[in-house]
N, C-alpha and C positions, 0 to 999 in steps of 0.2 A: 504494500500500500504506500509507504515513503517514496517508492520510485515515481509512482505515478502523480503524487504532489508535487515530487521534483520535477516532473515534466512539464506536469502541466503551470508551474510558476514559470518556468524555464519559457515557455511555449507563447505566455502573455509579454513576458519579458523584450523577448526577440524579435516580435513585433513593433514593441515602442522606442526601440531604437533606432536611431536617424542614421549612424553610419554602417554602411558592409561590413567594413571587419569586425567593427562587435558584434552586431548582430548575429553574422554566420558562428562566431564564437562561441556564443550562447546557444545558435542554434546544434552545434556540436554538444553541447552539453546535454541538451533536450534530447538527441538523438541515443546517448549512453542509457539517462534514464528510460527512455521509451523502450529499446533494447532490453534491458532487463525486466521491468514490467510484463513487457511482453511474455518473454520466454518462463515469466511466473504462469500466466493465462493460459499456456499453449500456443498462442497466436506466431507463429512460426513464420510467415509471411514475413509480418510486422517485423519480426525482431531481427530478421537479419537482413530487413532491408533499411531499419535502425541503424545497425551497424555501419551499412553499406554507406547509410545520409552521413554518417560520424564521415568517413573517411572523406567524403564529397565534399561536406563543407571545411573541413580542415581543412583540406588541398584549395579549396576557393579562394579562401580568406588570401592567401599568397600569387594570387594569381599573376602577378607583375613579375614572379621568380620565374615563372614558363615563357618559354618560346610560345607567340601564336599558335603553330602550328599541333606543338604537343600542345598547350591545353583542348585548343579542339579536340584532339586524341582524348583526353581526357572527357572530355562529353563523353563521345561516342563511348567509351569504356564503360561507364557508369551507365547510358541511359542501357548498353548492355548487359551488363551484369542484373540490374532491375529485372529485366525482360528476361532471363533465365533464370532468376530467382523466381521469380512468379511458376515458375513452368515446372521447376525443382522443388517448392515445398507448395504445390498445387491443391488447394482445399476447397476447391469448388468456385463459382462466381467471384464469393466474397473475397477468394486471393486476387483480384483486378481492381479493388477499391485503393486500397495502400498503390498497389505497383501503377496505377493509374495518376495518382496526386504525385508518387516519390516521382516519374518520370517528369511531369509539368515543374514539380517543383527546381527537379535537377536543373533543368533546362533556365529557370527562371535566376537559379543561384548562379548559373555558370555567367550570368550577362552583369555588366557590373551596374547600371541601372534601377537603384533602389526601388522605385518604380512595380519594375517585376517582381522584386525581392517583394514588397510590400501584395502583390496582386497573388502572389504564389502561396500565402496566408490564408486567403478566400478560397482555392480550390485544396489545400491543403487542408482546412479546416469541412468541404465538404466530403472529400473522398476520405479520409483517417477518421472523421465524424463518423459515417455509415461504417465504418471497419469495428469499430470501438461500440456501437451499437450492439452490434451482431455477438462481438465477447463481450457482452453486459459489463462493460468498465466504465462505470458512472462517471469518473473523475475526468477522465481521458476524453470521454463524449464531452462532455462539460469546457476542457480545455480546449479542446475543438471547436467546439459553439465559440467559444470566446474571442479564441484566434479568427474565427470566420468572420464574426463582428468586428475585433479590433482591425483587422487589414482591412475592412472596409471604409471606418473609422479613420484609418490612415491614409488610403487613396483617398478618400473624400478631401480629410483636410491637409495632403502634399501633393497629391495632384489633379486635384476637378478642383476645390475651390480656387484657388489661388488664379486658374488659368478662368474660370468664371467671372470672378471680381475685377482683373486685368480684361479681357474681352463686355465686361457693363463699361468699364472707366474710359475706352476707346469709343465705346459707341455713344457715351457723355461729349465725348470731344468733336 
């Protein structure tokens, strides 16, 4: 039960942070605790593709260390591994909900546009929601709800309002 506290504070956290590198930091951490959580439930999917986000978003946070070319490399690797992890601990439907969000998510961490990072919250928060559902983990569902609202919460106020308020003040002029 502690893992899944730590996640899901870890999960609210990670969201309300304005820069990449902390963020994915913290989202690294969320990723450890979810991982074990998991692997308490059974949810197998889940936990090693926990794992999988751990090494994803460490490797991100650095992203300036890589060559373009290998980080790309590095997408592809991950959103592969995802996609065979789903097909290797296969539990019916319900294993497409995680591997569905960790894919969008990957793809959203790998771009350094906090932006995505921020919008990857909202499908993260719906596809890991309906996972956590399905293993009756109240807490994790809960963390999920939260993050689905707080990314929204935050695209709204970093980038729809601001570009709103600038597009009223132009068409005042």
């Amino acid at each position: 039960m502690i893992f899944s506290v730590l996640a899901f504070a870890a999960l609210v956290i990670s969201v309300c942070i304005k820069e990449r590198k902390k963020s994915l930091f913290v989202q690294s951490l969320d990723c450890i605790f979810e991982a074990l959580y998991n692997f308490y439930i059974y949810a197998y999917t889940g936990a090693v593709l926990s794992l999988i986000n751990f090494v994803r978003s460490f490797l991100f946070i650095n992203k300036e260390d890589f060559s373009k070319k290998f980080y790309r490399g590095l997408l592809m690797l991950f959103e592969g591994v995802i996609i065979v992890n789903c097909i290797m601990t296969w539990s019916g439907p319900i294993s497409l909900l995680p591997t569905i969000g960790s894919v969008i998510r990957t793809y959203c961490l790998w771009q350094t546009d906090m932006r995505l990072v921020r919008f990857s919250g909202i499908t993260t928060g719906v596809f890991y929601g309906a996972y956590y559902l399905y293993y009756q983990s109240p807490l994790l569902v809960i963390g999920e709800v939260v993050l689905m609202f707080a990314g929204m919460y935050a695209v709204w106020k970093n980038d729809i309002k601001d570009k709103v308020s600038h597009r009223h003040l132009q068409e005042q002029n």
